[in-house]
N, C-alpha and C positions, 0 to 999 in steps of 0.2 A: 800641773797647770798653774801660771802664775795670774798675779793680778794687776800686771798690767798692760795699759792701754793698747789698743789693736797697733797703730804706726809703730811702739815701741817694737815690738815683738816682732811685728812684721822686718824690722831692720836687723833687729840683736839676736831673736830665738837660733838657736843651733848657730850663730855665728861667730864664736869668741874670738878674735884674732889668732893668727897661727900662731902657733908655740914657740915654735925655730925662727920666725922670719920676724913676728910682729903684725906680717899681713891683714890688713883688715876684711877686707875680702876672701872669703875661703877659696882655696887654689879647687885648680880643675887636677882631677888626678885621675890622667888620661895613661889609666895602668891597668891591664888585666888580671893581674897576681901578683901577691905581696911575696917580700922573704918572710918565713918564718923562724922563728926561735928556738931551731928544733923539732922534731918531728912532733906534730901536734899542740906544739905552741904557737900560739896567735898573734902578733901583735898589733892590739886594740882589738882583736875581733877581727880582724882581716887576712881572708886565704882566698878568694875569688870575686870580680867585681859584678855576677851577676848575683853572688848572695850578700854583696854590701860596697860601698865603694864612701870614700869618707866627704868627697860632693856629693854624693847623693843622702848620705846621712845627715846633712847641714839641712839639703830643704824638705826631709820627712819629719825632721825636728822641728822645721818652721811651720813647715803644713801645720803639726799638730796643735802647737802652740796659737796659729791664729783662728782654728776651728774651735780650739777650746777643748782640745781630744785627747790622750794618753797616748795613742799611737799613728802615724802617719807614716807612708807608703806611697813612692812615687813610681811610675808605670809611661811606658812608652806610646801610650795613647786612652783620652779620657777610655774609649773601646776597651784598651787591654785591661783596664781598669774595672770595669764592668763584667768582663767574662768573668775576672777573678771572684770577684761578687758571687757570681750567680754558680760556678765551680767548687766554690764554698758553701754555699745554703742549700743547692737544690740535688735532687737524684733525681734517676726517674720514676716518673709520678709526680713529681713535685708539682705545685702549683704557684703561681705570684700574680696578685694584682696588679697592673699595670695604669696609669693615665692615657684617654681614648684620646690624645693630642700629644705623646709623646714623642720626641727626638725622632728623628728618621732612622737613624742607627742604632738606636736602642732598639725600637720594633722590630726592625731587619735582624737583631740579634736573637730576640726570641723566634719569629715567625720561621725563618729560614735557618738558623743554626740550632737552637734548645729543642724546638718543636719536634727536631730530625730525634732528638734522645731523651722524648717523651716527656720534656717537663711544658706545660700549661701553662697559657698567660689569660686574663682576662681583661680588657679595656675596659675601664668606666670613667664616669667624668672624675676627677679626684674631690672637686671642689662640691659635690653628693657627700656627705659622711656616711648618709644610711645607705647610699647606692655601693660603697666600699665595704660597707659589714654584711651589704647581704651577697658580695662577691667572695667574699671569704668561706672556703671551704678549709673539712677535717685536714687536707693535705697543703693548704696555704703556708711557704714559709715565708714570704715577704709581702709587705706592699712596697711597689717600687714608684716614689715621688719626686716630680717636677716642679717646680714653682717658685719665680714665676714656667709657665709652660713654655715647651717650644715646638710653633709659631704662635702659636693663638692671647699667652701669655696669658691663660687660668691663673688662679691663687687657690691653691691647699692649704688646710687649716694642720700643720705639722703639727702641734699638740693634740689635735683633737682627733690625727691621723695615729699618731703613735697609742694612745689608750684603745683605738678601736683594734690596732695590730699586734701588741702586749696580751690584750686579751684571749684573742685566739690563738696567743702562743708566734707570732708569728716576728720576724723585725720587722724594724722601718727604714728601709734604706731611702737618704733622698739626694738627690743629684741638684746640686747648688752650683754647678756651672752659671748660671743666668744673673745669679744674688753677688756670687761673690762669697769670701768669708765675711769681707768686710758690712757687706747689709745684712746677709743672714746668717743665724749660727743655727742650726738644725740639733744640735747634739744638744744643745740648753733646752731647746723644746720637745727633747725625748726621743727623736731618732738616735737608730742604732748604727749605721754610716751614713757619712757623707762620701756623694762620690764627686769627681771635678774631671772637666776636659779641664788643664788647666793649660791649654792651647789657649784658652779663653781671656777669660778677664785676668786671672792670675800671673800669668805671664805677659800680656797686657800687648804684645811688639808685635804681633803676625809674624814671630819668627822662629817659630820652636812648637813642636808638639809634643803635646803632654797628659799623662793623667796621676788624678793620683783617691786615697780612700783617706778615710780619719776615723778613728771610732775612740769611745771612751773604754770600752772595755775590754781588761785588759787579755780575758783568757780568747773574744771574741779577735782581736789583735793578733793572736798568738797563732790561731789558726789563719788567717787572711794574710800572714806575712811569710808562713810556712809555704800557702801555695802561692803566691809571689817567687817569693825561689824557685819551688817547684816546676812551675810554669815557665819564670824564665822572661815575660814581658816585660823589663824593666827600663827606665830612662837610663841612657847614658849622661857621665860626668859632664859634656859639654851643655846638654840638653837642661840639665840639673843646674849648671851655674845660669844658665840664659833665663829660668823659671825664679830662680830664686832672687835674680838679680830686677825682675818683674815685681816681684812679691814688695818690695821694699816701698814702691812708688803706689801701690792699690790704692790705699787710703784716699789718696789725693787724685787720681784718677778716676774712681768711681764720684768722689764729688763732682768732677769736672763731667763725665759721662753722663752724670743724674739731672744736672741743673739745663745742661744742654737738653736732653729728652724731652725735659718737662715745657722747653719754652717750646720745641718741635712739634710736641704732641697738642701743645694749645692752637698751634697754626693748624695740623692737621684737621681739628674738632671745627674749626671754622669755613673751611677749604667746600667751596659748594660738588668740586668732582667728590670727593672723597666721603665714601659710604657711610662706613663708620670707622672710629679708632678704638684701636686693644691696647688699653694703657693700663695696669693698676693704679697709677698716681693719677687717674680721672676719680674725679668722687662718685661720677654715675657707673662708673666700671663696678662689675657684681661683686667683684674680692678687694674692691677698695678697702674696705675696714678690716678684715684678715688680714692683708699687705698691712697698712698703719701699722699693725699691733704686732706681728713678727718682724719686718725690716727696718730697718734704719731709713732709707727712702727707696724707692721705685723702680732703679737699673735704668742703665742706656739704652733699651729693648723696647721696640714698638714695631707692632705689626697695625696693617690699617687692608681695609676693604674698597676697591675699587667699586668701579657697577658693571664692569665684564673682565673677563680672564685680558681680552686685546688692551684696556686699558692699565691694568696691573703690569704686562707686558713693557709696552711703550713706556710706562714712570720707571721704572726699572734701569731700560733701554736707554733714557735719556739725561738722564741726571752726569756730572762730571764730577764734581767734589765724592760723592758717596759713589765708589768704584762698586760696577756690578760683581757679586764674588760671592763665594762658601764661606765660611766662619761667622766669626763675630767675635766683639769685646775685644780688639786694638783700638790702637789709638787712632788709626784711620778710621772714618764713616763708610760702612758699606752697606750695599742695596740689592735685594734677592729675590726672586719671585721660586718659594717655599714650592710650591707643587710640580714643577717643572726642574727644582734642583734640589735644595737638602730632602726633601719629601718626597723624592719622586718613589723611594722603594714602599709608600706606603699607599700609593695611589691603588682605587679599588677592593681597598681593607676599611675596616670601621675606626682607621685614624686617618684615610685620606684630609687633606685638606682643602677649605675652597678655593679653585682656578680663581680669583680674583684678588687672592691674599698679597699683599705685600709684605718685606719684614725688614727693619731697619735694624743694624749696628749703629749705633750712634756714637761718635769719637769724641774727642776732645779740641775739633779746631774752633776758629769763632763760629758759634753761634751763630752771627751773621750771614754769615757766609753759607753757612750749610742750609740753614731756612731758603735766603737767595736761590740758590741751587734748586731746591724742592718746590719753589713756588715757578720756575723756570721749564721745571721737568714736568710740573701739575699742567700747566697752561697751556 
């Protein structure tokens, strides 16, 4: 791990100019199988591009390096990235705590896939400490963290998540798709992975999907990259230079994402349709002071409450800068009604969300213009 600055690392980690060319850019090496040196000779380590390919080495070197990690591991969707997780820690029987406002896809993954081979989840609020210790049972091997959440945008106290999941023997895995590397680093606060859509804010374009894990430890590393090959889910080299060539700009995109939010979220707070707003960066929001003391600032992410499902609807329906749409964290603004789309596989479980919800992407174009838009679509 070095010591420096996130933007350094984010451009230069794993990317030393090529050897042969000078290239500064690491080449896409759009190759299935290496020659060898011989039966059983490697050269660099390379005999198959789904147990390594040398773009995809560039940005599991960078992952690591901006999460702060020893090992980093890029995967063909934040999902595949997660199965591995859970294909790694759990058997059946196993048990994991989960967040009762988690990802649509995450719960879809326990509920309907792990469930089918007996391993347990539990919802609770995460941002409960003692609601998490007293979810933990003898067969607990994870708690699985969100934060900020997604839609509702909870705050978890990740240091004070990890001493209660250390204790009972269990990891911490936390899913920093929403933070970023850039505002959050999970591993400094005692989790045991990180995991990332890194469709998300890390690749930053809406044009590549992605996932990837980071951990600090090394033998923990050793197992999670074993079933990575194993499995087989991994990014291809085009996919790998389009992530990594994302990664370079974070820094300066998450400022631009943040400072936009913050002026969004103050008009939202004022808005007399508008119910209420789920900002961390509000001071009256519950995990304000959590958020301060782990992030660097707030994220581009605001979810707000209408006063009916029809109204949530309609602001959705009518906005034009902020295109209605699935994801988030491009550099487009986008606009979503959670319970009718990324949530819908959670409707009528104890992580439905409310028909009323709204959930904002926040991009990076003017400020101006995207308030305009909101205050257009509100009216």
């Amino acid at each position: 791990m070095s010591n420096q600055g996130f933007e350094t690392l984010a451009i230069h980690a794993g990317q030393e100019p090529d050897p042969s060319t000078g290239a500064v850019v690491p080449p896409i090496y759009a190759t299935s199988t290496y020659k060898q040196d011989g039966i059983g000779g490697l050269r660099n380590g390379y005999e198959y591009s789904r147990s390594g390919n040398p773009t995809r080495t560039a940005l599991e070197e960078c992952l690591a390096a901006v999460e702060g990690g020893r090992r980093g591991m890029a995967f063909a969707s934040g999902l595949a990235a997660e199965d591995t997780v859970l294909r790694t820690l759990c058997r059946p029987g196993s048990h994991v705590v989960i967040p009762n406002d988690a990802y649509g896809g995450t719960y879809r993954l326990f509920a309907r896939v792990y469930e089918e081979w007996g391993v347990e989840y539990t919802p609770v609020p995460l941002q409960d400490v003692a609601a998490v210790r007293a979810a933990i049972r003898p067969e607990t091997v994870a708690v699985w963290v969100e934060t900020p959440t997604n839609p509702l945008l909870n705050i978890a106290d990740i240091a004070a998540l990890a001493q209660v999941a250390h204790t009972a023997g269990a990891k911490l895995i936390v899913d920093n798709t929403f933070a970023s590397s850039y505002l959050q680093q999970p591993l400094s606060l005692g989790a045991d992975i990180v995991v990332h859509s890194t469709t998300k804010y890390m690749g930053g374009h809406s044009d590549v999907v992605g996932g990837a894990l980071v951990t600090a430890d090394a033998e923990l590393g050793e197992r999670l990259a074993y079933n990575q090959n194993a499995m087989g889910a991994v990014c291809g080299p085009f996919d790998a230079f389009l992530t990594l060539r994302g990664i370079k700009t974070l820094g300066v995109r998450m400022d631009r994402h943040c400072a936009n939010a913050e002026r969004i979220a103050d008009l939202l707070t004022r808005h007399p349709k508008v119910a209420s707003v789920l900002y961390p960066g509000l001071p009256e929001h519950p995990g304000h002071e959590v958020a301060a003391k782990q992030m660097k600032r707030f994220g581009g992410m605001i979810s707000f409450r209408m006063r009916s499902e029809e109204e949530a609807v309609r602001v959705c329906e009518a906005t034009q800068l902020f295109t209605l749409g699935e994801s988030l964290g491009g550099v487009e603004s986008l606009i979503e009604h959670p319970g009718r789309m990324t949530h819908a596989s959670a409707a009528g479980s104890p992580l439905e969300v409310p028909a009323d919800l709204v959930r904002l992407s926040v991009g990076i174009e003017d400020v101006n213009d995207l308030i305009a838009d909101l205050e257009t679509a509100l009216d």
